[in-house]
C-alpha positions as CSV (number, residue, x, y, z in Angstrom):
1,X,197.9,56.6,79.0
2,X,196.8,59.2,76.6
3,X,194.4,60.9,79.0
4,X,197.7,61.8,81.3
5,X,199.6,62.9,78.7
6,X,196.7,64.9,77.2
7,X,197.3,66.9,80.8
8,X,200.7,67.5,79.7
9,X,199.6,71.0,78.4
10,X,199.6,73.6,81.2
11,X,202.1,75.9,80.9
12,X,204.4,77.4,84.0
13,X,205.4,80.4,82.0
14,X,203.1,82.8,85.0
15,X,203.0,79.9,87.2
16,X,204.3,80.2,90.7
17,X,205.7,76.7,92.7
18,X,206.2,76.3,96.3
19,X,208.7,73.8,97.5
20,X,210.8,72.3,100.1
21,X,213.8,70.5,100.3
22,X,213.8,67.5,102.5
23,X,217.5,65.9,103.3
24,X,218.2,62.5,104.2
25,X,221.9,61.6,104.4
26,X,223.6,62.4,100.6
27,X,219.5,62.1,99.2
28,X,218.1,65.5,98.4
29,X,214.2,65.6,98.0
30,X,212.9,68.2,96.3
31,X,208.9,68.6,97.1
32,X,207.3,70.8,95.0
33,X,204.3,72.3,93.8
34,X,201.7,74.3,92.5
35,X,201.4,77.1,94.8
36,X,197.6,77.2,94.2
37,X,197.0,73.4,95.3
38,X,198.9,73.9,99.1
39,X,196.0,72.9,101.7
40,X,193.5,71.1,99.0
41,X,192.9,67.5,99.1
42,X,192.5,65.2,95.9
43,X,190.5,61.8,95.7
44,X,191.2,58.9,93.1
45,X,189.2,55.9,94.4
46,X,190.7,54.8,98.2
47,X,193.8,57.2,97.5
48,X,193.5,60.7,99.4
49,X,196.7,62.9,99.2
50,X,196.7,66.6,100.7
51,X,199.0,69.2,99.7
52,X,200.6,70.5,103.0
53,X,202.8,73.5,103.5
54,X,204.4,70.6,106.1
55,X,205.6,68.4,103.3
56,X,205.7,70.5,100.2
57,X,207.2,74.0,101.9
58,X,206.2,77.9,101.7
59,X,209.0,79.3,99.5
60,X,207.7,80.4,96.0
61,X,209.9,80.0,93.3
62,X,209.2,80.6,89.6
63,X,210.0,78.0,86.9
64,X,213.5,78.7,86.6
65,X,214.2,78.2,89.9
66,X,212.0,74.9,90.0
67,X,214.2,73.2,87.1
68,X,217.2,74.5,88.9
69,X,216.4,72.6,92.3
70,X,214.7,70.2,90.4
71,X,218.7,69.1,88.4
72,X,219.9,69.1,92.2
73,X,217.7,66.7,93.7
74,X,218.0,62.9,93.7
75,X,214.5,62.4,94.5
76,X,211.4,64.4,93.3
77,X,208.1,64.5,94.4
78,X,206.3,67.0,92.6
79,X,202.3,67.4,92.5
80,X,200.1,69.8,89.9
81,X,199.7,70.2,86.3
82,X,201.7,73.1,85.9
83,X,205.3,71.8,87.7
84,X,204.7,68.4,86.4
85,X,204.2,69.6,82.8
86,X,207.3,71.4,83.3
87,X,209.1,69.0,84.3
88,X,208.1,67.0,81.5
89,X,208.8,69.6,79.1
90,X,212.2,69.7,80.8
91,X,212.8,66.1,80.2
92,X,213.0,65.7,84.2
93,X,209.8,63.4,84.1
94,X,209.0,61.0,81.7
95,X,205.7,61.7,80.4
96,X,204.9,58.1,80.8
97,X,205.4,57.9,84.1
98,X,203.0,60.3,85.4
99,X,200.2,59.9,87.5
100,X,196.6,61.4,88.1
101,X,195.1,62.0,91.1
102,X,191.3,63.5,90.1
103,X,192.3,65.8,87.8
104,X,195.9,66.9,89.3
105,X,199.0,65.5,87.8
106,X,201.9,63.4,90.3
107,X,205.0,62.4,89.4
108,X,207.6,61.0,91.5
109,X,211.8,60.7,90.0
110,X,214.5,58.8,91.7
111,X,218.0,59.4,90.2
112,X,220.2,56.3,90.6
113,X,223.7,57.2,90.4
């Protein structure tokens, strides 16, 4: 667990996001980010995930706006170490919870009202 945690260090101050939000019924997903990983592929054993404009939007936002929509969505799915770290800063993520896909942070946050 340390070696994720040691990723934890990126910081969004210059950082830009890109994000969509997906709505299902009263469920807001927010996708989101780093704008530099949109069309890249990452590879951790069998696991492939791409970062498509599809899923994860074109609209830039900075990190204001990111833990804005972020505190308005019931479900997060947010890739790269700069929103993730973020997010963890923000207390949005639990730091234990996060995930590492080659060497690009995931986390994923369900709110359960």
């Amino acid at each position: 667990m340390a070696s994720i945690i040691n990723y934890l260090v990126e910081k969004a101050d210059d950082k830009m996001f890109v994000y969509k939000v997906h709505s299902y019924g009263s469920d807001r997903l927010l996708a989101i980010a780093d704008a530099e990983l949109i069309g890249k592929t990452f590879s951790e054993g069998e696991l492939d995930i791409t970062i498509s404009d599809s899923f994860y939007g074109s609209e830039k936002c900075d990190k204001e706006k990111a833990i804005q929509l972020a505190r308005t969505a019931t479900i997060i799915n947010a890739m790269g170490n700069g929103i993730v770290s973020l997010l963890a800063e923000s207390k949005i993520v639990d730091k234990t919870n996060v995930l590492r896909i080659d060497t690009i942070l995931h986390a994923q946050v369900v709110v359960v009202v």
